[in-house]
C-alpha positions in Angstrom: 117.1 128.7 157.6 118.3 132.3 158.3 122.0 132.4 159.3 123.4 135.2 161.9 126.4 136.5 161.1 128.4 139.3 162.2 127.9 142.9 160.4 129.8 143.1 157.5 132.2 146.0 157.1 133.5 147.6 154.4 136.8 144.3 153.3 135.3 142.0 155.2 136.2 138.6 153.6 132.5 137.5 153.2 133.4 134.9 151.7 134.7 133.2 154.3 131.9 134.5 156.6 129.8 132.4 154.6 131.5 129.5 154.2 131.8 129.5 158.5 128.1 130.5 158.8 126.9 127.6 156.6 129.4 124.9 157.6 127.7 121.8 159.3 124.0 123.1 158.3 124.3 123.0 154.5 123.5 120.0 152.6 124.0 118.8 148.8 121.1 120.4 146.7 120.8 122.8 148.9 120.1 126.8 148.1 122.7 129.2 149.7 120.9 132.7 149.2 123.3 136.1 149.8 121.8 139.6 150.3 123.5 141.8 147.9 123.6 144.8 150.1 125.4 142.7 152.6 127.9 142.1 149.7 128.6 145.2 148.4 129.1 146.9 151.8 131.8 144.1 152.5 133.1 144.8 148.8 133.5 148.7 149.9 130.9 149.3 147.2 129.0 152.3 149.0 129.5 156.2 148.6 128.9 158.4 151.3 126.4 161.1 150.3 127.8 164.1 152.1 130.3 164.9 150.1 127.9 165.3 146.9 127.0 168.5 145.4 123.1 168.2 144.9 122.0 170.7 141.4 119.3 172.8 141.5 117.4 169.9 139.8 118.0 167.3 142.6 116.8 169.7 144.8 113.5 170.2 143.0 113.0 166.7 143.0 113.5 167.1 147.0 111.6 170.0 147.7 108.8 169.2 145.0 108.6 166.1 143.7 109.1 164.1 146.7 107.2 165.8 149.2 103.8 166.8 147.0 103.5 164.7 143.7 104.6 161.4 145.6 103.0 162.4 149.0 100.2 163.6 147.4 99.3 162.2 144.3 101.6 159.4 143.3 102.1 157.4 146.6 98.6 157.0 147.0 98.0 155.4 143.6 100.8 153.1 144.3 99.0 151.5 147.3 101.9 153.0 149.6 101.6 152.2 153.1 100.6 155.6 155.3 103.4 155.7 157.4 105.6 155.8 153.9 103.4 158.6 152.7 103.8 160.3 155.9 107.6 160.4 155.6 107.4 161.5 151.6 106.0 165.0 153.4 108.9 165.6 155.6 111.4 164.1 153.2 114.7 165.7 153.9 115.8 168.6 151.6 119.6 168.5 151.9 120.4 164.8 152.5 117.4 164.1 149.7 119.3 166.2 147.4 122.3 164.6 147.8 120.9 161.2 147.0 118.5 162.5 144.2 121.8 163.9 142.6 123.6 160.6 143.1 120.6 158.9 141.6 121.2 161.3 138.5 124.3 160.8 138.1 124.9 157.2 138.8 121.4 156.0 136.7 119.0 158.6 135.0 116.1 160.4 135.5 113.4 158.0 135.4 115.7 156.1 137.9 115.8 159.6 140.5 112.1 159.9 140.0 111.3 157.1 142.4 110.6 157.3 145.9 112.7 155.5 147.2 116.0 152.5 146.0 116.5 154.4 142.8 118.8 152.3 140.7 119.3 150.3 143.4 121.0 152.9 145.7 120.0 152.0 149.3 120.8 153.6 152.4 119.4 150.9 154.8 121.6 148.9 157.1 124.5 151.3 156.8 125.4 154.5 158.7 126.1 157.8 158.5 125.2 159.6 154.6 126.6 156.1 153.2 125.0 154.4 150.9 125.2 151.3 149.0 125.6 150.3 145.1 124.3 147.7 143.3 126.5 145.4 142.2 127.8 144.8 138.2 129.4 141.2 138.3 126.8 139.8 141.0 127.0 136.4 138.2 131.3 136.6 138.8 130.4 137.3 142.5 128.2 133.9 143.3 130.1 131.7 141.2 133.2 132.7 143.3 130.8 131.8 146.5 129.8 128.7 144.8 133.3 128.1 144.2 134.7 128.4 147.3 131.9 126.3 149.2 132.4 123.2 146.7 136.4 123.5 147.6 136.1 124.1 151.0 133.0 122.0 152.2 132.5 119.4 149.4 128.5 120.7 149.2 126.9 120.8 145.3 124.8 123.8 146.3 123.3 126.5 144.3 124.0 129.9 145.1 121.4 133.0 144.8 121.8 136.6 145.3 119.3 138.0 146.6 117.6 141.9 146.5 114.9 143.1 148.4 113.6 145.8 145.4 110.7 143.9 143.8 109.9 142.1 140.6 106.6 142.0 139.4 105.3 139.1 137.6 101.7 139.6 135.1 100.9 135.9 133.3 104.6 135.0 133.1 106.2 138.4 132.1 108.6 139.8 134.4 110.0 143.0 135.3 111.6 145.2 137.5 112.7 149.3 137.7 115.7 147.8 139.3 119.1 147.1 137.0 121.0 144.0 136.1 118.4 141.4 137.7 118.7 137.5 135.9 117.7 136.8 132.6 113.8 136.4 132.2 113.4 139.5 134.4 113.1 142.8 132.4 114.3 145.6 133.3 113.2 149.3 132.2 111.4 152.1 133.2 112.8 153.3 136.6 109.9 155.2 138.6 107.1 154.1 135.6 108.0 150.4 136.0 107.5 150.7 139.7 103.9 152.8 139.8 102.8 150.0 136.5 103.4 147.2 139.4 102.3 149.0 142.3 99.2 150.5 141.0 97.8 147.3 139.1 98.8 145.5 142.5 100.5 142.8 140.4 102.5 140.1 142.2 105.7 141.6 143.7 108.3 139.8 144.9 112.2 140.1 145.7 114.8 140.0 142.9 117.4 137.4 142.1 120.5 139.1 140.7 122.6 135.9 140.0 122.1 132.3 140.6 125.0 129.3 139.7 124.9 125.8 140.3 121.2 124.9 138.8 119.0 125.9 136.0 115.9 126.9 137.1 113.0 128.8 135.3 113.0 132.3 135.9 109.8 132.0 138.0 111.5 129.2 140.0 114.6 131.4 141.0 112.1 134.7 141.6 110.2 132.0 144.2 113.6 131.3 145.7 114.1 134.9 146.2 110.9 135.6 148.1 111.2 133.1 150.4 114.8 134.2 151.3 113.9 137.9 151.9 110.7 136.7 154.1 113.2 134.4 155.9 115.9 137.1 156.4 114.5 139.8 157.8 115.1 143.8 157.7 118.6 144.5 160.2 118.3 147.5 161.8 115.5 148.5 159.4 113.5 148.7 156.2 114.2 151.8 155.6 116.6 154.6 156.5 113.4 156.2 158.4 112.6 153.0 160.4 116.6 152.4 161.0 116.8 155.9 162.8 113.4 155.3 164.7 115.3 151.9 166.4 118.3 153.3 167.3 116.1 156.9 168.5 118.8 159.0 166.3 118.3 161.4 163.1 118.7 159.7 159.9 122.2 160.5 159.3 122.9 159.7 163.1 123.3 155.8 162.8 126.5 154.7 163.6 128.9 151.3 162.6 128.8 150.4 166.1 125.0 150.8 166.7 124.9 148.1 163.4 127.2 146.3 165.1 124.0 145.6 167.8 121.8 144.4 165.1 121.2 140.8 164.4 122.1 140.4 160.9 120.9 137.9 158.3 122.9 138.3 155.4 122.6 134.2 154.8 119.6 131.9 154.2 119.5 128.8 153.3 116.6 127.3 151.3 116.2 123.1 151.2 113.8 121.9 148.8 111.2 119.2 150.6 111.9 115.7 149.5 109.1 113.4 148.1 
């Protein structure tokens, strides 16, 4: 069950939003699944790129790498869908800089050589040159959630967040280029992680970044996560590209108010079937 809310701002008490979103729907045993992008941009945890200086590296990655090897040579062995590759050759020199440079200096070079969610930095759902961070407590951040739902509704649930960036599962082994996911999930590799999944076509699913209030396997909770982000949808987009193509604006051009519009899922709540 997706849940509407409102579009979380920058010290919004989320919190609360989901304790009103969920209240009279959820049931004991029940999984209460957050996005985390929709909880760090409440938390204020987002950086606008405009005001960073790009090097002359991040700009080679821009001009060069993104444009040509990815476009031309990389994308296509990673299976990427033509429309993605399409944008790779027009990828934008001076915001791309910007975010390659952020990518540098926030999580490595493997990390900045990916096409796109590098360390987790995603500008999707949010306006302007901002961009979101991934979170470094997500385990302090869910059991405050699951806290607060047990005080204020009385409901044993388990709480899950949630991000769209993909694990990829070969015969029980885990991983993902993205940091910090739950333990059984591997993280390493940044951009070599992400072509070893993509190119071998291994199973790819979303990744659960913190989960209190059950123990599950680690394949159990990744399952959870995928049927939460096919539940929850994309906002105003999947990517920055299709975000600017909704709202007919250049990809800096989206706006809080336009995101205001949007129908926004930040909440989904999974119910196991009962024998």
């Amino acid at each position: 069950m997706a849940v509407t809310t409102r579009y979380w701002k920058p010290g919004e008490d989320y919190v609360t939003q989901i304790v009103k979103a969920i209240e009279n729907r959820v049931e004991d045993e029940d999984f209460v699944t957050i996005s985390e992008k929709a909880i760090s941009t409440a938390l204020g945890n987002i950086i606008d790129e405009s005001a960073v200086q790009p090097s002359k590296f991040a700009r080679f990655l821009a001009k060069y790498w993104m444009r040509f090897v990815w476009s031309y040579i990389v994308g296509p062995l990673c299976h990427l869908r033509k429309t993605t590759v399409l944008h790779l050759r027009s990828y934008p020199i001076q915001e791309g800089s910007a975010h390659k440079q952020l990518a540098l200096e926030r999580s490595g070079l493997l990390q900045a050589l990916m096409q796109g969610s590098e360390g987790a930095i995603d500008g999707s759902n949010l306006p302007y040159s901002y961009v979101s961070l991934p979170l470094k407590n997500a385990h302090k951040v869910a059991q405050e959630i699951h806290k607060q739902i047990k005080s204020r509704l009385g409901k044993r649930v388990t709480v899950v967040i949630v991000d769209t960036d993909k694990t990829y599962s070969l015969k029980g082994f885990h991983f993902t280029p993205r940091p910090d996911p739950i333990k059984g999930i591997h993280s390493f590799g940044g951009a070599l992680a992400y072509v070893a999944g993509r190119f071998f076509k291994l199973e790819k699913r979303a990744t659960p970044l913190a989960i209190v209030g059950s123990r599950l396997t680690t394949e159990e909770t990744i399952e959870i996560a995928r049927v939460a982000n096919r539940s929850r949808g994309s906002g105003a987009g999947r990517t920055v590209w299709n975000m600017a193509k909704a709202f007919k604006v250049p990809l800096t051009g989206v706006t809080w108010e336009m995101l205001d519009k949007v129908k926004h899922q930040p909440v989904v709540i999974i119910r196991l079937k009962r024998e």
